[in-house]
N, C-alpha and C positions, 0 to 999 in steps of 0.2 A: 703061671697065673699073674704074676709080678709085672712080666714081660706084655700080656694080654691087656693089662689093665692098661700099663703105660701106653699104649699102641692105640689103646679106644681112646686114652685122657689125649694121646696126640692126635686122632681122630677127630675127638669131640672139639679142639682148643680151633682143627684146621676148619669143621663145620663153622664154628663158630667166626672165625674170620673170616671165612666163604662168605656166610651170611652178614657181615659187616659191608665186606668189600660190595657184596652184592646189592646193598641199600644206600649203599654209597654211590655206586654206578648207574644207579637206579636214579637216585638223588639228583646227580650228574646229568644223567641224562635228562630228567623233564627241567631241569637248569638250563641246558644248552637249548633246548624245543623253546622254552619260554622265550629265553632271549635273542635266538631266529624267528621266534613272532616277533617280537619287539624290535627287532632289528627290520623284518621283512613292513611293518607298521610305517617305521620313521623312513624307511625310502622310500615309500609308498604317499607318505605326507610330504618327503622331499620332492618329489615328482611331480604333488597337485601344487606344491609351493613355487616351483619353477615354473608350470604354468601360468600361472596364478601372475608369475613375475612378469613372463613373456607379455602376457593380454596387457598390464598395466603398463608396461613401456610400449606396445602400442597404442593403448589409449594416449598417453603421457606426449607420443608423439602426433598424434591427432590433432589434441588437444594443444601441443604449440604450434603447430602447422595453421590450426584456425585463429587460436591467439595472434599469431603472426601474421594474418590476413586480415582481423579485425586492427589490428596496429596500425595495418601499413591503411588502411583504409582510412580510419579513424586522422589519421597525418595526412592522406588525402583533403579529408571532408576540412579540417582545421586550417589547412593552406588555401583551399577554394574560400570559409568562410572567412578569412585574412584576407584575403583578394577583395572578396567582395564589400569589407567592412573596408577597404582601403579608395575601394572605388566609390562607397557611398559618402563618404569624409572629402575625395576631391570633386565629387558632383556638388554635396553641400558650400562647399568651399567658392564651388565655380558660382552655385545658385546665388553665393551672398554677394561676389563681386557684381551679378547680373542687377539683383535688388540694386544695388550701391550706385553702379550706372545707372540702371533706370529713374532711382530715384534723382539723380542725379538729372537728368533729361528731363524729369518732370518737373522738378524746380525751375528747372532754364527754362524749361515752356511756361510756367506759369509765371514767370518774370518778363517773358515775353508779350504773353498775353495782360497783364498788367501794366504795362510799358504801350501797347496799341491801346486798350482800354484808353488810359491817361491821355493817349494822342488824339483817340479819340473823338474822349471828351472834351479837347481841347478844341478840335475841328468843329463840333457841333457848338460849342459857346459863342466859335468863332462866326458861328453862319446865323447864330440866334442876335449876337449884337450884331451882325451886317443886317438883319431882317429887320431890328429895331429901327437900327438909323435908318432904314429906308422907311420907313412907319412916320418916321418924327420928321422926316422930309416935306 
């Protein structure tokens, strides 16, 4: 009976481990299922991440490919309006020597004409005392 009892207490002691090991394994297992969700989650978000990366470095390279077309353009338009800011300063430049000549020309003409004026005048005084003394004749 001694023997019987001890045989159930080592029965009961081995159920009772059973059933430890059992809730433990049990334990274990929705541990490993959670954390293969969790694992199968974060590659799954590793995945749209990397896409995610792909599209942005195609944009990124878009985006300097046109940046680098608005540049080179932009250095275009700045060199023409150099040029042209260059050509308006020696047109002005030419336009002031042309004033400077011309006035120039007009001076001498009106010094000219000043100069006949005075001769003129000179001729007509002359022809008016020739008309007198022939008056006073």
């Amino acid at each position: 009976n001694v023997v019987d009892n001890s045989v159930q207490s080592q029965f009961a002691t081995l159920k009772k481990e059973s059933d430890v090991y059992s809730r433990s394994a049990d334990d274990a297992e929705r541990e490993r299922q959670r954390e293969e969700h969790h694992l199968n989650v974060l590659q799954s978000s590793r995945l749209r991440l990397e896409d995610e990366i792909r599209v942005a470095h195609t944009e990124l390279g878009t985006e300097t490919r046109k940046k680098k077309i608005l540049d080179d353009e932009k250095k275009r338009l700045m060199q023409t309006m150099d040029a042209d800011r260059q050509a308006i300063i020696n047109i002005s430049s030419e336009l002031k020597g042309i004033d400077a000549d011309e006035r120039t020309q007009k001076m001498q003409f009106v010094k000219e004409m000043e100069s006949l004026n005075n001769e003129l005048e000179f001729l007509l005084a002359q022809c008016e005392n020739q008309k007198t003394i022939g008056l006073l004749d």
